[in-house]
C-alpha positions as CSV (number, residue, x, y, z in Angstrom):
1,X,-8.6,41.8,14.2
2,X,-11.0,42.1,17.3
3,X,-9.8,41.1,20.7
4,X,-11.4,38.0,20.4
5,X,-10.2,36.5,17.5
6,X,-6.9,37.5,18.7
7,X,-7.2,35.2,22.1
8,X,-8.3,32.7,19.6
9,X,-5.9,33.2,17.4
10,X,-2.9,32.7,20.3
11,X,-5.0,29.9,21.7
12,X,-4.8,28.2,18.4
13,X,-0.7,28.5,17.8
14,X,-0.2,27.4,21.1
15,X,-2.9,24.4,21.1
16,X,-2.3,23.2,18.3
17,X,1.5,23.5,19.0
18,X,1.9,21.3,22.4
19,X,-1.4,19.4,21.7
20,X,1.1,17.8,18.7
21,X,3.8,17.5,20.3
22,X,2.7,15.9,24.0
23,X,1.0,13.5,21.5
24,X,4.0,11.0,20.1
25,X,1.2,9.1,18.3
26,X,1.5,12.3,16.2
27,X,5.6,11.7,15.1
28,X,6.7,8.2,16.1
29,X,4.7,6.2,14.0
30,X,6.4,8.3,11.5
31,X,9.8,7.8,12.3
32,X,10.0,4.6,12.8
33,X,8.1,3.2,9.5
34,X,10.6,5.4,7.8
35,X,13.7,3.8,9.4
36,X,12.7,0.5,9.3
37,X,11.1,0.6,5.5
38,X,14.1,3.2,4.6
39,X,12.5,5.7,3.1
40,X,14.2,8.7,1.9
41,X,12.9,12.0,3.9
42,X,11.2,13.7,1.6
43,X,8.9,10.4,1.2
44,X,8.4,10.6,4.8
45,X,7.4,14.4,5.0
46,X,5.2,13.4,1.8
47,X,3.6,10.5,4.0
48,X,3.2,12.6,7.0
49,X,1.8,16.0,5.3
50,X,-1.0,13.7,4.0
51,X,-1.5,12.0,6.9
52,X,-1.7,15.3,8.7
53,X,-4.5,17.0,6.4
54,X,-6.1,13.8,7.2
55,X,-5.7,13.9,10.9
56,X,-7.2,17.8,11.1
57,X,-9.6,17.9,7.8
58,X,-11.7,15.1,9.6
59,X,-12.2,17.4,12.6
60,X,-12.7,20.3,10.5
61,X,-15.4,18.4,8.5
62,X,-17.6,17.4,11.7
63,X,-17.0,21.1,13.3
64,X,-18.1,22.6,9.9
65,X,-21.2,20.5,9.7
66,X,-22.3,20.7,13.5
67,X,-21.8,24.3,13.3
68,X,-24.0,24.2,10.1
69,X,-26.7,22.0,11.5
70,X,-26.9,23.9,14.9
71,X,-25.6,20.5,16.9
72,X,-24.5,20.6,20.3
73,X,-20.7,21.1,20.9
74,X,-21.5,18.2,23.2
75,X,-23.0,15.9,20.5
76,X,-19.7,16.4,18.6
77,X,-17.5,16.2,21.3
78,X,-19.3,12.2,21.8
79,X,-18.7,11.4,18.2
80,X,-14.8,12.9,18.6
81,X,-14.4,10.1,21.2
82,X,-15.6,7.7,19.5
83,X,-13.2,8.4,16.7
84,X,-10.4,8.7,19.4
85,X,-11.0,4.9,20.8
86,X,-11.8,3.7,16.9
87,X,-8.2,5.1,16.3
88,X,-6.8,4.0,19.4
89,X,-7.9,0.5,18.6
90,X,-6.8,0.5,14.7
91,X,-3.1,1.4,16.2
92,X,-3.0,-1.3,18.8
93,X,-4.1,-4.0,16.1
94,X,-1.7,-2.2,13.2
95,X,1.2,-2.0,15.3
96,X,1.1,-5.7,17.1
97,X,0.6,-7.0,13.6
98,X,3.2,-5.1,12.2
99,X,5.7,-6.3,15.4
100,X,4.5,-10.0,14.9
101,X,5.4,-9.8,11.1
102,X,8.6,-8.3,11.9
103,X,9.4,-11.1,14.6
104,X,8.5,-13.6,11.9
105,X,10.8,-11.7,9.2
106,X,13.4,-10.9,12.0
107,X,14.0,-14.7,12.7
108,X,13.9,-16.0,9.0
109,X,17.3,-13.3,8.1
110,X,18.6,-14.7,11.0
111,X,22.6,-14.9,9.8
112,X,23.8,-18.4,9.5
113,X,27.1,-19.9,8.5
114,X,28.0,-21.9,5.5
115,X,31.4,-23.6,5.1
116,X,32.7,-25.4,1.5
117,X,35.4,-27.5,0.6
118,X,36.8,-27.1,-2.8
119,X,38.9,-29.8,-3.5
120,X,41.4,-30.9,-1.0
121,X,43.0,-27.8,-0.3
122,X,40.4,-25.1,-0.6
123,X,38.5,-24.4,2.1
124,X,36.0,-21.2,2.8
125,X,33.0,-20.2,5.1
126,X,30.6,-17.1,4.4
127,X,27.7,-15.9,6.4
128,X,24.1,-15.0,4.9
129,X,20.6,-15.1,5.0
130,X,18.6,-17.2,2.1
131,X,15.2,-15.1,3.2
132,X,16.7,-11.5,2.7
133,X,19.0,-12.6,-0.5
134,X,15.2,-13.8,-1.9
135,X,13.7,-10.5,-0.9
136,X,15.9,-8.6,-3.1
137,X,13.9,-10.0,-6.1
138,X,10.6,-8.9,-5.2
139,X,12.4,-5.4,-4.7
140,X,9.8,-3.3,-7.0
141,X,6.9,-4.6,-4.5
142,X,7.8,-2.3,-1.8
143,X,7.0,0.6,-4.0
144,X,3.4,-1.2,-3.9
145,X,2.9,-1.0,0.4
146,X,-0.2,-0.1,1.9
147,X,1.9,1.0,4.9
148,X,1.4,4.7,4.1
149,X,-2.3,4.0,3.4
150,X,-2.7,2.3,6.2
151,X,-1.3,5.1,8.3
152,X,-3.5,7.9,6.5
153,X,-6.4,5.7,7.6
154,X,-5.8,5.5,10.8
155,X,-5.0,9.7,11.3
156,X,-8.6,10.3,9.3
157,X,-10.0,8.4,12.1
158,X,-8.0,10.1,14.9
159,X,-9.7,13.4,16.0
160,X,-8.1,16.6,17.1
161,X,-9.9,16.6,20.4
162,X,-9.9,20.4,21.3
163,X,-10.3,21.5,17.8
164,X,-14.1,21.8,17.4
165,X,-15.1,22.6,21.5
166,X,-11.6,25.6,22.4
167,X,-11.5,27.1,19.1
168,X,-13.9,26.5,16.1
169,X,-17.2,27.3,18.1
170,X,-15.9,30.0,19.5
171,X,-14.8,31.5,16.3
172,X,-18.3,30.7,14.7
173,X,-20.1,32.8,17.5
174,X,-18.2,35.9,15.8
175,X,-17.8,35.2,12.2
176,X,-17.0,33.0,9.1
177,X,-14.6,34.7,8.1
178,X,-12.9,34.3,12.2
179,X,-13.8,30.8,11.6
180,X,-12.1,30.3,8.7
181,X,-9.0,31.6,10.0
182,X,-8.8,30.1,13.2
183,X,-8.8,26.5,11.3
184,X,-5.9,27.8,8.8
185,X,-3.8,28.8,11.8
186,X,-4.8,25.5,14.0
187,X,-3.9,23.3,10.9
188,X,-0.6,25.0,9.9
189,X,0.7,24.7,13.1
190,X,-0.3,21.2,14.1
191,X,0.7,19.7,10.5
192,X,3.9,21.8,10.4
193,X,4.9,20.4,14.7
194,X,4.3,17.1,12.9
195,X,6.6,17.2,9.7
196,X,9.6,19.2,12.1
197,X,9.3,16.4,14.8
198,X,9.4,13.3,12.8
199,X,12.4,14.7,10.6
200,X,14.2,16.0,13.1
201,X,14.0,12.6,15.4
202,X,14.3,10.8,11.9
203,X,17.5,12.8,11.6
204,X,18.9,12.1,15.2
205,X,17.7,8.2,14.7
206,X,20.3,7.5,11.5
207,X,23.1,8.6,13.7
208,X,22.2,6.4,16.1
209,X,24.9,2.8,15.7
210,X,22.0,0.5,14.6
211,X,23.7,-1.8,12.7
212,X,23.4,-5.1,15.2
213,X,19.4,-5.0,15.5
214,X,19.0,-3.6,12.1
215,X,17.0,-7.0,11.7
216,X,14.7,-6.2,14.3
217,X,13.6,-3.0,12.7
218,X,10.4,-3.8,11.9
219,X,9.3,-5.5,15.3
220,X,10.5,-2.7,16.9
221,X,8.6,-0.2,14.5
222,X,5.5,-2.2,15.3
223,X,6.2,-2.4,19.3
224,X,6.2,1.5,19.0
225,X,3.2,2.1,17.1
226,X,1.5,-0.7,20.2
227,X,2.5,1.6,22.6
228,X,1.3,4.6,21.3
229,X,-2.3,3.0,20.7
230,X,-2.3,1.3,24.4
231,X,-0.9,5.0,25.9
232,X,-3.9,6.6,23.9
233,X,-6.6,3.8,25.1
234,X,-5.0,3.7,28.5
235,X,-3.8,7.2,29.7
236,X,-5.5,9.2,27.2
237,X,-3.0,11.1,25.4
């Protein structure tokens, strides 16, 4: 390994390392989907591993064909913003949507009181909610949501910003082979930061005592993925 592709090599680990994790758009979207839709962790890592090749294989695809065509590092660095505000904008609209319909779902399992007479002696109140008693039949749809879909669009969309300019044109200027590399190690390390953050915050969040806005878990999924979007759009991280 030349001295070069050794920088390159460290740059990579450690870019694609903090660039990850200073990025929550890259784990809470993650997390909270998973605790609000409970799904089990090793759907979650399945979600977020594909999600992942998504996020880094579109950046890989534009750097692999500008360095083919002979573009300008600045050409693709235009079309990678673009991408960035596209998927900015997709997580702003997905995640007020998804916090409206979870307001709307929120209030209709609102818990309400019932009280019977039986008789002239027996007498009995229970608490429930009609809407979430009703959802319990349509069980077998859930295995049907576009959610994960949905979020795998959205990371295609979303470019890894110093991928192509830091690391893959300087790897091309020595070799394919260099280049090559340099993507394996950049991807690994971004995709892997993503899987241990969101498990180990999924982790820490089911110990949290949730139990009185368990209701509100969807709302609250979809107010975090809102923020992440408007702190991409609006202070660019």
């Amino acid at each position: 390994m030349t001295h070069e592709l050794l920088v390159l090599t460290i740059s990579a680990l450690s870019i694609g390392f903090f660039h990850t994790l200073f990025g929550p758009d890259h784990y809470l979207p993650f997390v909270v989907i998973s605790k609000a839709r409970n799904w089990t962790a090793g759907k979650t890592a399945w979600v977020t591993f594909l999600c992942g090749v998504g996020h880094v294989g579109s950046s890989v695809f534009i750097g692999l064909g500008g360095i083919a065509l002979g573009l300008a590092v600045s050409k693709l660095e235009f079309i990678e913003s673009i991408r960035g505000n596209l998927a900015a904008w997709l997580l702003i609209g997905f995640g007020l949507a998804y916090m409206i319909w979870g307001l709307r779902k929120a209030y209709r399992d609102k818990p309400h009181t019932h009280f019977h007479v039986h008789g002239t002696e027996s007498e009995h109140t229970h608490v429930h909610t009609h809407h979430h008693d009703h959802l319990h039949v349509h069980e077998p749809e859930k295995a049907k949501s576009l959610t994960p879909w949905i979020l795998f669009t959205i990371f295609v969309f979303g470019p890894c910003e110093p991928l192509i300019p830091l690391l893959m044109y300087p790897a091309a200027s020595g070799s394919f082979v260099g280049l090559v590399w340099i993507v394996l190690v950049f991807s690994t390390v971004t995709i892997l930061t993503m899987l241990t953050s969101v498990l180990l915050l999924r982790s820490g969040l089911v110990l949290l005592p949730m139990k009185k806005i368990e209701r509100y878990a969807h709302a609250i999924a979809g107010a975090t993925i809102l923020v992440c979007g408007l702190s991409i759009q609006l202070l660019g991280l």
